[in-house]
VOLUM-457706 format. One record per atom (N, C-alpha, C, CB): residue in one letter; x, y, z. Coordinates in steps of 0.05 Angstrom, whole numbers, plus 5000, padded with zeros to 4 digits. Glycine has a CB too. Layout:
% residues N
AXYZ
...
***
This chain:
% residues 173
X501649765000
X500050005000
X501750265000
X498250005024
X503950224996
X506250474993
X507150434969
X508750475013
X506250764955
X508850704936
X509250994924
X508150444907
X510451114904
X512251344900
X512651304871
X514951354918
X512251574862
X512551634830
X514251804822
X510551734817
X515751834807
X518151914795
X517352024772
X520151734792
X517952304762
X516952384739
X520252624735
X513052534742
X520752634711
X523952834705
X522852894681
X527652664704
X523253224676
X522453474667
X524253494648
X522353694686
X524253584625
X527253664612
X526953954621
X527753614572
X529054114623
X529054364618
X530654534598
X529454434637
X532554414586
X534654564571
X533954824547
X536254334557
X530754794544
X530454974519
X529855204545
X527654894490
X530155134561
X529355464581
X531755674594
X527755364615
X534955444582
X536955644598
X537055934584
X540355504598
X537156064606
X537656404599
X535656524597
X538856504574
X532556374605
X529956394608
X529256544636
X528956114605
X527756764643
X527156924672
X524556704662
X526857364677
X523556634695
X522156374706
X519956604714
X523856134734
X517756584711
X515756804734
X513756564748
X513157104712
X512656374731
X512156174745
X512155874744
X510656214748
X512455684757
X512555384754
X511155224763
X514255294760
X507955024750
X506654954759
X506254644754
X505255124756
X507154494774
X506654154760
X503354124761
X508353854784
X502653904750
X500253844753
X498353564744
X499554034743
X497153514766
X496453184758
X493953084769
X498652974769
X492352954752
X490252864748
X489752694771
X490252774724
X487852694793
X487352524809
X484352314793
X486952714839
X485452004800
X483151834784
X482551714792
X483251724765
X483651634824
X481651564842
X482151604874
X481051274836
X480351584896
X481951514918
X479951304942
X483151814932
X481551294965
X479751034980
X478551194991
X480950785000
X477851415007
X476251505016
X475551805016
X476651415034
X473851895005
X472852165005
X472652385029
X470552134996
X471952275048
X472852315072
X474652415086
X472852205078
X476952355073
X480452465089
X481152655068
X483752175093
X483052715078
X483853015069
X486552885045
X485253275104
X486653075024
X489252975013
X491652955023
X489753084997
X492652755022
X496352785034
X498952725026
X496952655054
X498152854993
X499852774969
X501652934979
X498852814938
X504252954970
X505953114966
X507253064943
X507253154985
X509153314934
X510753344911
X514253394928
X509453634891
X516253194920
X518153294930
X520453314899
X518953094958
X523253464901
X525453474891
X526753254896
X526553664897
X528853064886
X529452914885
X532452924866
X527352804882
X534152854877
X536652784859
X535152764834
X538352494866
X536652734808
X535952634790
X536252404786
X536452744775
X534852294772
X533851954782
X532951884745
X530051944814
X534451694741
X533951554706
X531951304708
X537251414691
X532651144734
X531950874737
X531250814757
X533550714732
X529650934785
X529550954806
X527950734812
X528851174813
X528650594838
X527950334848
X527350304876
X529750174842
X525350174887
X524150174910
X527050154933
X521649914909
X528450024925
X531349914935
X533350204927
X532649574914
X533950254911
X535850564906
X533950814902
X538050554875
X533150924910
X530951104920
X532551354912
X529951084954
X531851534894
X534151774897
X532852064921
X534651924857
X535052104938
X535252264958
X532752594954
X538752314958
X530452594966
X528252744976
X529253024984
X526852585000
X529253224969
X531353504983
X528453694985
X534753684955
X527153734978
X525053974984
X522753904980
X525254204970
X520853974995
X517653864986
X517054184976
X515053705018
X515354054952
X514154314935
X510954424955
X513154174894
X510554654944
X507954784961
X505454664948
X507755134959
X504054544960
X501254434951
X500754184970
X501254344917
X498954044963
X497853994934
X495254334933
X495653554933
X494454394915
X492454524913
X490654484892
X493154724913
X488054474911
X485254294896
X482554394901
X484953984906
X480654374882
X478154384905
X477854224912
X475954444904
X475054214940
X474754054951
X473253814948
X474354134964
X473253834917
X471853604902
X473553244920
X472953674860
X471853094915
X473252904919
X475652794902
X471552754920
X474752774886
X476752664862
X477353014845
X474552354835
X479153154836
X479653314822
X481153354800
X479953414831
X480553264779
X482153304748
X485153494750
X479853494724
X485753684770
X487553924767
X489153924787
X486354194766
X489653784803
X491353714834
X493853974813
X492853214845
X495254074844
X498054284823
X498854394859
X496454694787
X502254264849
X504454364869
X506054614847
X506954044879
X506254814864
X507755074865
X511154854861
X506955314903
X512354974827
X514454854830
X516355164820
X514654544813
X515555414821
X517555574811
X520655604825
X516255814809
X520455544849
X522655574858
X525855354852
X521755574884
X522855084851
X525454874839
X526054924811
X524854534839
X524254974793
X524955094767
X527855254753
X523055274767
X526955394780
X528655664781
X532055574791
X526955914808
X531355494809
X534055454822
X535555134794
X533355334868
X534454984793
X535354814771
X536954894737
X532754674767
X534955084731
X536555274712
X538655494714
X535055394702
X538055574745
X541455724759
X543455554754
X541855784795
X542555304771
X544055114771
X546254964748
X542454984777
X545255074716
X544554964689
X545154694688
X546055094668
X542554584701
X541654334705
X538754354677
X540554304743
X539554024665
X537953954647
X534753794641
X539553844638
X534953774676
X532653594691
X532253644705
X532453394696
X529153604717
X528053614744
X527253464752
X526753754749
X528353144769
X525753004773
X524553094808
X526652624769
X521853034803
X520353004826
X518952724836
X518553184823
X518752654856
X516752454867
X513952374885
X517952364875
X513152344869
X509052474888
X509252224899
X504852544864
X508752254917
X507652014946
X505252164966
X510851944974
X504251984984
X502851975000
X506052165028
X501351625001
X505152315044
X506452415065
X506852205088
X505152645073
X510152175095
X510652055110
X508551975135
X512552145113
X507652145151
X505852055171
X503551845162
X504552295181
X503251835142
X500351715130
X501251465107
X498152015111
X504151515099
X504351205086
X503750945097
X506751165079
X501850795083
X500550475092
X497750515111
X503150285114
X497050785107
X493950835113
X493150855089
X492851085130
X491350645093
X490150545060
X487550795057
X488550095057
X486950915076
X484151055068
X484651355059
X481951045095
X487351425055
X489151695046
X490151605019
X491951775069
X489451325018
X490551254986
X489151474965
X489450914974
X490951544939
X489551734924
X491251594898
X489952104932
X489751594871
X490851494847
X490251724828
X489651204839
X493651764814
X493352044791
X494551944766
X495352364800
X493552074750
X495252024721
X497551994719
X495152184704
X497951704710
X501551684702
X503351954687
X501851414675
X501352214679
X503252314662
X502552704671
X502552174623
X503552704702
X503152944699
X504253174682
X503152994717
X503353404683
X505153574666
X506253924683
X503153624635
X507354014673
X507854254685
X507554444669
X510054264695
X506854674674
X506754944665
X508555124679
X504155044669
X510355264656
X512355384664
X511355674646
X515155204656
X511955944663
X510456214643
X513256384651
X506456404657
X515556314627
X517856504628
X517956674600
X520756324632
X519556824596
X520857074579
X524057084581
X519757394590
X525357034549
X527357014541
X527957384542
X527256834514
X530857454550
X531257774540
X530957734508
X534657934550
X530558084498
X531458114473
X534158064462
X531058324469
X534757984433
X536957984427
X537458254420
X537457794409
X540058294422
X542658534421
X541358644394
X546558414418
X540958944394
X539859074372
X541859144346
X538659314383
X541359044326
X543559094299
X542559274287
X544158874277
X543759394266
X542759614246
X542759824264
X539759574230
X544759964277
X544560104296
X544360374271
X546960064321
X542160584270
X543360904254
X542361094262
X542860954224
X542961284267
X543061554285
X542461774244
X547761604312
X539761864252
X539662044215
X539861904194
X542062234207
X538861704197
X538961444163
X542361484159
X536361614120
X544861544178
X548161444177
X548061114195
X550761744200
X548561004188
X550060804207
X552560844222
X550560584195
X551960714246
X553460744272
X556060644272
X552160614293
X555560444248
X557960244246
X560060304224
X556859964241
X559460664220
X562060824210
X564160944218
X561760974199
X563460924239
X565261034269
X563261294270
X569661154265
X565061414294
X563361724300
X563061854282
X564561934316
X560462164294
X559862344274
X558262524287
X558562224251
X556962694279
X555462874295
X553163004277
X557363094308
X551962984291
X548963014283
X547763254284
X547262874298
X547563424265
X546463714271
X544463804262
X547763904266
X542163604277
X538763554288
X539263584312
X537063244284
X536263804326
X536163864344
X534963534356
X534864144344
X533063354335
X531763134343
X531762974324
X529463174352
X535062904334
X536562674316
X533962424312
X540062524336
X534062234290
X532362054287
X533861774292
X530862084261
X534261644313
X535061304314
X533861214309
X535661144330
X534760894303
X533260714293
X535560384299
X532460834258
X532860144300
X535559944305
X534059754298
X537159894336
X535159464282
X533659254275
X532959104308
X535559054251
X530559114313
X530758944340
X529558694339
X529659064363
X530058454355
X528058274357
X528758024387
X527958124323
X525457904389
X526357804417
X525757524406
X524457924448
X526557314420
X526656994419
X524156874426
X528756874437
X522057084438
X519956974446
X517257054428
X519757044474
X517957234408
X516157344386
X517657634379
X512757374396
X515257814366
X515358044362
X514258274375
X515058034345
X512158164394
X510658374402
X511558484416
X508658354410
X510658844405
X510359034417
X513559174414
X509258954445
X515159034390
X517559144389
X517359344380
X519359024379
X519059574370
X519059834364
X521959864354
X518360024388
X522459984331
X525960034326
X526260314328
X527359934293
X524360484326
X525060734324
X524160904345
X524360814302
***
């Protein structure tokens, strides 16, 4: 009546990514009693390829949640993971695994049992900076003639710009 799930995140398309938020999330599909309160948790975990009831990889932070309504069963169960997010890509770490279990006090109380989708997922809501602006020109001269001086009271710049996360709302001039 004990047991523990292992799920690892890629992250690598996010290095150099500002994190604002990180949300895992997983489908509850059944449990033994409606009655008790949830006592799932989400923890951090070494990174773990092949993890085994016998080599267990090492438990370092429990994430904030679970958060649900008070439905019995709830399609949207979600642990607060921005901080491990965050610190894993400081880190420039390529993975995150986590492990959802039942909370120590309550493992092998069968009536706290709760069953979720093999495949939770996470929502992550970050912003890449802009890339470095080219076509730098000060008066339709380019910048990239060396100095010069401009004798406009309201010189006109201008710069090819663009960001990695789209276009909106860019402006060159």
């Amino acid at each position: 009546h004990i047991t523990k799930s292992y799920f690892t995140f890629d992250l690598p398309s996010l290095r150099g990514a500002r994190i604002f938020h990180a949300t895992v999330n997983a489908a509850e599909t059944a449990t033994n009693n409606c009655d008790m309160p949830r006592m799932t948790e989400l923890w951090l975990t070494d990174n773990a390829s092949r993890p085994t009831w016998a080599e267990q990889p090492q438990e370092h932070a429990k994430l904030p949640g679970p958060f649900a309504q008070p439905e019995c069963i709830w399609p949207w169960v979600t642990w607060d993971a921005t901080d491990v997010v965050r610190q894993a890509i400081a880190a420039d770490q390529s993975t995150v695994t986590l492990a959802l279990r039942i909370a120590e006090d309550f493992q092998g109380d069968v009536a706290h049992g709760r069953r979720y989708d093999s495949s939770p997922g996470i929502t992550i809501a970050y912003n890449f900076p802009p890339n470095v602006p080219t076509d730098l020109e000060v008066d339709n001269k380019s910048c990239s003639d060396g100095p010069f001086y401009s004798g406009s009271r309201e010189p006109a710049v201008s710069a090819a710009v663009s960001d990695p996360d789209g276009t909106y709302g860019l402006a060159g001039r």
